[in-house]
MDTraj code that builds the backbone (N, CA, C; nanometers):
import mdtraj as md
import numpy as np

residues = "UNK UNK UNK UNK UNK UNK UNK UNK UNK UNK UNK UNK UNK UNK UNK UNK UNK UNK UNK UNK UNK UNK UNK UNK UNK UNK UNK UNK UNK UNK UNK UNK UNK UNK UNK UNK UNK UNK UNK UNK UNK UNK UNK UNK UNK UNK UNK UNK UNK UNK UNK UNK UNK UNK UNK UNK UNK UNK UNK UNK UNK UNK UNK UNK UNK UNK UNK UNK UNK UNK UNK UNK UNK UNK UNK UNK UNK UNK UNK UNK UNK UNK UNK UNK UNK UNK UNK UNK UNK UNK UNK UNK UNK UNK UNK UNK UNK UNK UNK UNK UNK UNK UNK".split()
xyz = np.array([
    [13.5459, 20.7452, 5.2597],
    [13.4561, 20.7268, 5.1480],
    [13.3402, 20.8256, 5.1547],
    [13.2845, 20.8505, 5.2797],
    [13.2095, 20.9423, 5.3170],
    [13.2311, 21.0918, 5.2271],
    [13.3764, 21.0872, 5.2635],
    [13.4191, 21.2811, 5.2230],
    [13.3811, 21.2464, 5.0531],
    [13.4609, 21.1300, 4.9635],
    [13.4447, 21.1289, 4.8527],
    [13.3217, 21.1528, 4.8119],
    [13.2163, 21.1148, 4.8891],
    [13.0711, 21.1390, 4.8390],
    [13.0434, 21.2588, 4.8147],
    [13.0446, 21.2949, 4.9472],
    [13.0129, 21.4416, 5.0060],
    [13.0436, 21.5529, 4.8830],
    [13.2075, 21.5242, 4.8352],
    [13.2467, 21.5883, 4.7738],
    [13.1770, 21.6098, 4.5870],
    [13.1265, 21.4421, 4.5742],
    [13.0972, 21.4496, 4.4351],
    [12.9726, 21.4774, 4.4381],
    [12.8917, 21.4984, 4.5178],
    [12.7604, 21.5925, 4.5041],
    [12.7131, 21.6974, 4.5314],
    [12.8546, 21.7950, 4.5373],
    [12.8466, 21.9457, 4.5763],
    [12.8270, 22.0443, 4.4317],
    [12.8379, 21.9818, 4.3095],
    [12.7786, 22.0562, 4.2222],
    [12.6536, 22.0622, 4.1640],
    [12.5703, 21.9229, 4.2523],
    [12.4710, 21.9142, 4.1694],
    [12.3383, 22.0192, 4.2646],
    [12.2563, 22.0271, 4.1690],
    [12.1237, 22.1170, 4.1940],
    [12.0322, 22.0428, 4.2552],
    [11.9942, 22.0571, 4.3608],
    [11.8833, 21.9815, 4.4676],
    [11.7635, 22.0413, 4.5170],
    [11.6339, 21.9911, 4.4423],
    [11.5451, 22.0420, 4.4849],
    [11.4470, 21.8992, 4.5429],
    [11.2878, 21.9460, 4.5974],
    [11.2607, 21.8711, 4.6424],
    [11.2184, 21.7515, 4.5834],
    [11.1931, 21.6505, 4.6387],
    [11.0774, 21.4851, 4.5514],
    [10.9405, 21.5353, 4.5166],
    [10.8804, 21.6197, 4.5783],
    [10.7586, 21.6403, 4.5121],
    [10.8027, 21.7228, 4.3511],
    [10.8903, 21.8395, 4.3658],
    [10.8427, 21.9048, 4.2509],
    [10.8911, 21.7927, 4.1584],
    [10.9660, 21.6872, 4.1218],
    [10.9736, 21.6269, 4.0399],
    [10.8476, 21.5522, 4.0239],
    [10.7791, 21.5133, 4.1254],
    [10.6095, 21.4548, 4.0686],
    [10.5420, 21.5705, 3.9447],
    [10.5597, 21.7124, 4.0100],
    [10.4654, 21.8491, 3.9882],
    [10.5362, 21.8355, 3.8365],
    [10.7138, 21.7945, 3.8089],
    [10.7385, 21.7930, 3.6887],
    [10.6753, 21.7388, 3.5835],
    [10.6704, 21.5923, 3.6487],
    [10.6294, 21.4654, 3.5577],
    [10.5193, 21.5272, 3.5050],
    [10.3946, 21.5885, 3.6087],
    [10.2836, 21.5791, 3.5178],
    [10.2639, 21.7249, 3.4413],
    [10.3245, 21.8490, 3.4497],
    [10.3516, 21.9089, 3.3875],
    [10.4152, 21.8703, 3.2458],
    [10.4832, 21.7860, 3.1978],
    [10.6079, 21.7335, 3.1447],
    [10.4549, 21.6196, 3.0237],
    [10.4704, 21.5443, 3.1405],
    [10.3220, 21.4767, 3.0283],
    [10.2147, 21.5709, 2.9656],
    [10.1915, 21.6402, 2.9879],
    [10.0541, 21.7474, 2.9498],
    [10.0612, 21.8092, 2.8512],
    [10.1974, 21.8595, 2.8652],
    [10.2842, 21.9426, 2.8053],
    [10.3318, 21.8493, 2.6353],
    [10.3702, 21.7505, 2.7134],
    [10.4278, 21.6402, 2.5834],
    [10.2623, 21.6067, 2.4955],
    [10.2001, 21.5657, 2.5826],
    [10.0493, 21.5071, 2.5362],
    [9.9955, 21.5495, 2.4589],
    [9.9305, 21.7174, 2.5020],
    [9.8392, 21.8052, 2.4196],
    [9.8961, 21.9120, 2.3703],
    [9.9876, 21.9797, 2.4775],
    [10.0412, 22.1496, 2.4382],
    [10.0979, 22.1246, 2.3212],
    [10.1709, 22.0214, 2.2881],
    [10.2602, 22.0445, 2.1773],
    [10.1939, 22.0380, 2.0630],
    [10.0955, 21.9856, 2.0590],
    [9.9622, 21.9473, 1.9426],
    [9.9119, 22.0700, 1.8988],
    [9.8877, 22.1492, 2.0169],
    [9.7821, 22.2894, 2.0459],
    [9.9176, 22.3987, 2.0011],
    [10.0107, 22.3759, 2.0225],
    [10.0795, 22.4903, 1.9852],
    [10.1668, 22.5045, 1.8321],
    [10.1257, 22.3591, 1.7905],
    [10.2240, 22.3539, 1.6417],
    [10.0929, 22.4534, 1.4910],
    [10.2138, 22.5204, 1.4864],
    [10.1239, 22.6324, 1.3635],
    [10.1175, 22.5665, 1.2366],
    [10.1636, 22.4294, 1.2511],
    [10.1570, 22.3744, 1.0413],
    [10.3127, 22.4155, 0.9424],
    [10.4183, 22.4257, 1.0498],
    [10.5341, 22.4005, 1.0185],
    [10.5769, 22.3027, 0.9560],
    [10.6152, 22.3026, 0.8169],
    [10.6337, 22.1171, 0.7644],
    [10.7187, 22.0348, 0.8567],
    [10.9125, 22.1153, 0.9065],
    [11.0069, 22.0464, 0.9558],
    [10.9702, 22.0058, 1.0542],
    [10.8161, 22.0546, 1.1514],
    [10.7957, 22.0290, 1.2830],
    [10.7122, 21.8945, 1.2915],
    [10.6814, 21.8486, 1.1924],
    [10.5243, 21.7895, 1.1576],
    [10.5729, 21.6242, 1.2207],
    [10.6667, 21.6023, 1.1794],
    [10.7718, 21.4755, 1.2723],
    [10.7760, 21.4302, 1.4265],
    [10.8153, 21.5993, 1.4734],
    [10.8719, 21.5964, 1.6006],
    [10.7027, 21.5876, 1.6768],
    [10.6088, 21.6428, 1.6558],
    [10.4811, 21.6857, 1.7069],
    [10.4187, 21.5498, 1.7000],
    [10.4545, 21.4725, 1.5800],
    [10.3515, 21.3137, 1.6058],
    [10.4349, 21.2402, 1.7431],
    [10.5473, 21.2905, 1.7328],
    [10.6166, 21.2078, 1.8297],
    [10.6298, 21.2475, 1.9527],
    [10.6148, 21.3588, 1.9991],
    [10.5954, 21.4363, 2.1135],
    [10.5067, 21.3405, 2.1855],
    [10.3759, 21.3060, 2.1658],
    [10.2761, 21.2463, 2.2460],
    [10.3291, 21.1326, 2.3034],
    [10.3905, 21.0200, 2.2156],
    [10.4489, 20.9042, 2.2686],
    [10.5526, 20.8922, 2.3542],
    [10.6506, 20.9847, 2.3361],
    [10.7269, 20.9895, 2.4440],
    [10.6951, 21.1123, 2.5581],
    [10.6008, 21.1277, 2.5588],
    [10.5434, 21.1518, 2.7135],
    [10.5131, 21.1187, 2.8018],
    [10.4956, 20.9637, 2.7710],
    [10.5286, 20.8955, 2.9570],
    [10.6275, 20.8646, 2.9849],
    [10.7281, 20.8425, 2.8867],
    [10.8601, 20.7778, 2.9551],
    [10.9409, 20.9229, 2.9924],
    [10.9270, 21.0539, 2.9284],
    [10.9827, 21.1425, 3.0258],
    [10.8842, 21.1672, 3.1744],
    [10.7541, 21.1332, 3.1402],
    [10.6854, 21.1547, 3.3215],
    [10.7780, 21.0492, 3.3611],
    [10.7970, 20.9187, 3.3249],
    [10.8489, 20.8002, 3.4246],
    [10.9738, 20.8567, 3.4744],
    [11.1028, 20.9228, 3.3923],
    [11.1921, 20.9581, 3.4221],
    [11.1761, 21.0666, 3.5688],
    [11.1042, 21.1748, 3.5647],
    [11.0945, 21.2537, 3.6341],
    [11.0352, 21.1806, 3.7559],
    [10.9304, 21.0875, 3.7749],
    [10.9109, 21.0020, 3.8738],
    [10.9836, 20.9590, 3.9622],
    [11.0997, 20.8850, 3.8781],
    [11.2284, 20.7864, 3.9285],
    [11.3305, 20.9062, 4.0259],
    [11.3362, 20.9887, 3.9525],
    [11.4227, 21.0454, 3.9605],
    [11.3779, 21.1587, 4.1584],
    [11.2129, 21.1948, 4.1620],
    [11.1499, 21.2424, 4.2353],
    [11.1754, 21.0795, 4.3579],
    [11.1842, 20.9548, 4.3059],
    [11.1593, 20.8634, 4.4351],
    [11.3133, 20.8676, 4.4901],
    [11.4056, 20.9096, 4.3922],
    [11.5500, 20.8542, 4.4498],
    [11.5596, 20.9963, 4.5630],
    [11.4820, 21.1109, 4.4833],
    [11.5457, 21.2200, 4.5814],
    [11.4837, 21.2009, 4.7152],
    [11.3563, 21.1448, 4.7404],
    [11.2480, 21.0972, 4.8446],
    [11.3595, 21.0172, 4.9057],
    [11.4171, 20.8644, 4.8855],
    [11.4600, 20.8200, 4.9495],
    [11.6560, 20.8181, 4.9664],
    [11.6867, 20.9245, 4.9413],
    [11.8050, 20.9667, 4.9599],
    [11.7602, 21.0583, 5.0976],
    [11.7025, 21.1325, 5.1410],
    [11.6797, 21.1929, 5.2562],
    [11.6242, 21.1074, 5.3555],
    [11.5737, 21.0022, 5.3262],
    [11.5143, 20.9243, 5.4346],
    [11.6529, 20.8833, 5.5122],
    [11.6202, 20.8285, 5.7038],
    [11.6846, 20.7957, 5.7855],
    [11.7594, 20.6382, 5.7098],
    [11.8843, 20.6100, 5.7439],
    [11.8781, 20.4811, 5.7446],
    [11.7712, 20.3707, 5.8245],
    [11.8213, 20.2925, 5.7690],
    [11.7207, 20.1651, 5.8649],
    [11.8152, 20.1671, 5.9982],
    [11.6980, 20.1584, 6.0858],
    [11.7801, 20.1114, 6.2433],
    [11.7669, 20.2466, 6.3167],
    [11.7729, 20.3605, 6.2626],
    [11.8234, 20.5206, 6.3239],
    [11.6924, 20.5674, 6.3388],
    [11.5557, 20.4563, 6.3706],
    [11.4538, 20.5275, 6.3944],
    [11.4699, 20.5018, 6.5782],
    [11.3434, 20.5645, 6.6010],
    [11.3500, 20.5225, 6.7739],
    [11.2327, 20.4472, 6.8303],
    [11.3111, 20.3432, 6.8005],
    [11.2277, 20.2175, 6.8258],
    [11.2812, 20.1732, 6.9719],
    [11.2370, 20.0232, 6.9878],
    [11.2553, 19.9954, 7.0984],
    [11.3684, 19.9796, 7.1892],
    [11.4205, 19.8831, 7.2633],
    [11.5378, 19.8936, 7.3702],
    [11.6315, 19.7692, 7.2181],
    [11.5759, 19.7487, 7.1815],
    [11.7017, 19.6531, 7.0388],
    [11.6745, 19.7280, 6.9221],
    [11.6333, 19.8391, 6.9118],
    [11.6067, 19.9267, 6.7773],
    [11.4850, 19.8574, 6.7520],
    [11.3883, 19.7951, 6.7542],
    [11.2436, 19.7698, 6.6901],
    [11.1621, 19.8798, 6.6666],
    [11.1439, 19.8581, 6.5374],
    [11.0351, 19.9684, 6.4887],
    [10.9323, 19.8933, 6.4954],
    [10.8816, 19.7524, 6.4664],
    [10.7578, 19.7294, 6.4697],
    [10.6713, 19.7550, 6.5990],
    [10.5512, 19.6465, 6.5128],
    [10.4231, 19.7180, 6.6529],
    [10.4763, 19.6205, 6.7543],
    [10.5394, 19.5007, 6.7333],
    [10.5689, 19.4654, 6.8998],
    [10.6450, 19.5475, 6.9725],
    [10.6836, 19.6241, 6.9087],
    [10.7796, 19.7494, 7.0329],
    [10.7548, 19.8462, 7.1039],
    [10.6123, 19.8668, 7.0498],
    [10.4798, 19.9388, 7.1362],
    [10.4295, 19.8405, 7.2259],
    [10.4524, 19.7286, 7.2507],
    [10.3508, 19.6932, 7.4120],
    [10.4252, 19.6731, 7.4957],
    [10.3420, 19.7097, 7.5668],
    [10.3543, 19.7527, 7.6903],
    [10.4660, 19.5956, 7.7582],
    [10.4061, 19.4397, 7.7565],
    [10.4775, 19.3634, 7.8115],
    [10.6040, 19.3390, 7.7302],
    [10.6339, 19.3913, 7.5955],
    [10.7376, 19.4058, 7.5461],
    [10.8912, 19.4485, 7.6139],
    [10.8491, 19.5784, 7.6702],
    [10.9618, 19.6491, 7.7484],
    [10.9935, 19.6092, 7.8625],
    [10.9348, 19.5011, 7.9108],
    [10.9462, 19.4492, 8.0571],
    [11.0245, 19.3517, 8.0042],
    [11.1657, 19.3606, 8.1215],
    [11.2610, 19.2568, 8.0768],
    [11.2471, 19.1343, 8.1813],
    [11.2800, 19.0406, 8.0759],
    [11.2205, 18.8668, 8.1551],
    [11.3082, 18.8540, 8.3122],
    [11.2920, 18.7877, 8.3821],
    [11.3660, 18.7919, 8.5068],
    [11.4600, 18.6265, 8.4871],
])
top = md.Topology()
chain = top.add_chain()
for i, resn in enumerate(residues, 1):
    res = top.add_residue(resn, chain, resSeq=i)
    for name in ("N", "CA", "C"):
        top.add_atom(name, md.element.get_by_symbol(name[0]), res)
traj = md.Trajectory(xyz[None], top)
């Protein structure tokens, strides 16, 4: 199942989780004001430009979602950190009488 994966995500384009943040708010700004600031008084455009503003957060949200999945697609599984002598990541796995095994 592994290879099947492997295999169905060899065409796609992978960049990092931040620039999809750097997108979002590019993407809102862009949707928000630029499109306001750049329409010359085109009648056919006069539609698309009221509507530009409103759907500018739900494309930032998209680019968000999309920036957390790539964030946590690279993260370790759970367990594969190096935690204690039973895999513990918490703070009881830092003390000291922790690692001492009971007699």
């Amino acid at each position: 199942m592994s290879s099947n994966r492997s295999e169905k995500g060899r065409g796609r384009l992978k960049w990092p989780w931040w620039l999809s943040v750097v997108a979002a708010a590019i993407s809102y700004a862009g949707l928000k004001y630029g499109v306001q600031k750049l329409h010359r008084g085109h009648p056919d455009l006069d539609g698309l430009v009221t509507i530009f503003p409103e759907l500018a957060p739900i494309v930032a949200i998209l680019f968000l979602l999309l920036g957390a999945k790539q964030l946590y697609d690279d993260a370790p599984p759970p367990g594969a950190g190096s935690g204690g002598e039973n895999g513990e990541t918490g703070p009881e796995s830092c003390r000291e009488d922790n690692n001492e095994k009971p007699e």
